[in-house]
Structures are given as C-alpha cells and as structure tokens.
N, C-alpha and C positions, 0 to 999 in steps of 0.2 A: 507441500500442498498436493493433492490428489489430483488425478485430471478432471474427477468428478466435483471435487471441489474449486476449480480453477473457472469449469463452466457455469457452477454456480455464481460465482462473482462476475463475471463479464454477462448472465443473463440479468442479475443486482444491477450492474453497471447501466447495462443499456434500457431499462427501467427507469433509473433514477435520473438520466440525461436524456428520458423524452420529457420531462416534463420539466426542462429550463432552455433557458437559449444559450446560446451557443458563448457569447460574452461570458455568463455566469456557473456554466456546466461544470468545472472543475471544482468551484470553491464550494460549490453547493452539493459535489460529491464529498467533497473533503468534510465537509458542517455534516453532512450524516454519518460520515464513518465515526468522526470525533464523536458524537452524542450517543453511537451505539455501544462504542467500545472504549469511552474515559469516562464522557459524564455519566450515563445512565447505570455503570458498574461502579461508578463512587457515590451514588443515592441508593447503592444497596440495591438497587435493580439487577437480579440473576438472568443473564442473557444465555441461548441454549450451548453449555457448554460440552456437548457434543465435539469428540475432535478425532479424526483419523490419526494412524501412525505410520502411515502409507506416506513417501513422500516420492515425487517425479521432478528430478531434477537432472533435465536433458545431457547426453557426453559432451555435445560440444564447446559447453561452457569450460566444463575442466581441458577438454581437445586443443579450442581456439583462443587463441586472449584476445582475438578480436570482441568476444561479447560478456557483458556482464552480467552476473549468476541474477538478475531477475530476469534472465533469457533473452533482453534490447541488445541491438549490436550501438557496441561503444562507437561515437566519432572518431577518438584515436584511440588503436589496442596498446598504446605503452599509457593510458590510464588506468586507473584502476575501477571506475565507478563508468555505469554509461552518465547521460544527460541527465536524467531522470532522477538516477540513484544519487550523484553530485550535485544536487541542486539544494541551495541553502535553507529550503523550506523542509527539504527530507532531512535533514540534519537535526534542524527542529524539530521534527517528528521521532528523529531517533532519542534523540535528549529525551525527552517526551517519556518516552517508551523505555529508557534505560531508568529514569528516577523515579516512574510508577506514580505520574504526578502531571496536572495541568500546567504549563508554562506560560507566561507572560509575553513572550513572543510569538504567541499561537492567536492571537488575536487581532481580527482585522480592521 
C-alpha cells in the first residue's frame, strides 16, 4: 500500500468513526469494509478498481522481530502475528479472503 493510499484509509477511517460511538466503532467499520469489498462485488457492483504498484513497507519490520509486517509492535517478538493480526476474528477474515466467499462465522 502507498503512503498516499495508507492516508486515504485513516482519512476513510476517521470519517466513518465520527459518526458512531465508541461501544460500536469497530464493528460498524468492519459492516462497511465487508459491504464494500464482499457483498457489494458479489451483486456485480464494480467498485473503482484503480490500484497502485507502489508499495511502503517500512525496514524495520524485516530489521526488528519486535513488530509485525502491518507495521503494530508485537506484545512478544518471539510471536509471530502482533495482537491485532492474531486475533480469531482476522483469521476469519483471512478464510474469508482466501475462498473468495462470505462465511458463516462472519456474522454477528
């Protein structure tokens, strides 16, 4: 991802979490990402597939094993995932994303 692309996402983000509270701010990021980029691309909805080939992926990830390649510093460096990336909901998300398909665990 570009840095120009990285800033577009956290300007997305911080957009999308003024307008919930704080209790419901993640799953109500999470319910938009999902509708932009599973369901609304399996009704045949073309979303702007525009994509760089540009990508910034900082040294000290390869440097440090303290932190994990989506650039969060790990709780312990003899992990492999930080908190974030190890969390049983992003796994679901990966499944997700590996069978090009909605899953039944994705639902709240």
């Amino acid at each position: 991802m570009t840095m120009e692309g990285r800033e577009a996402k956290h300007i997305a983000l911080t957009k999308l979490s003024e307008n919930t509270t704080f209790q419901r701010r993640w799953p109500e990021i999470f319910k938009h990402e999902f509708v932009m980029y599973f369901w609304l691309p399996e009704q045949e909805f073309q979303l702007n597939t525009y994509k760089h080939s540009a990508v910034y992926i900082p040294a000290r990830i390869f440097e440090n094993s303290g932190y994990c390649y989506c650039n969060l510093e790990k709780a312990d460096p003899a992990e492999s995932k930080c908190t974030f990336c190890g969390d049983p909901l992003m796994n679901v998300i990966q499944n997700s994303i590996d069978q090009g398909k909605f899953l039944s665990q994705m639902t709240c």
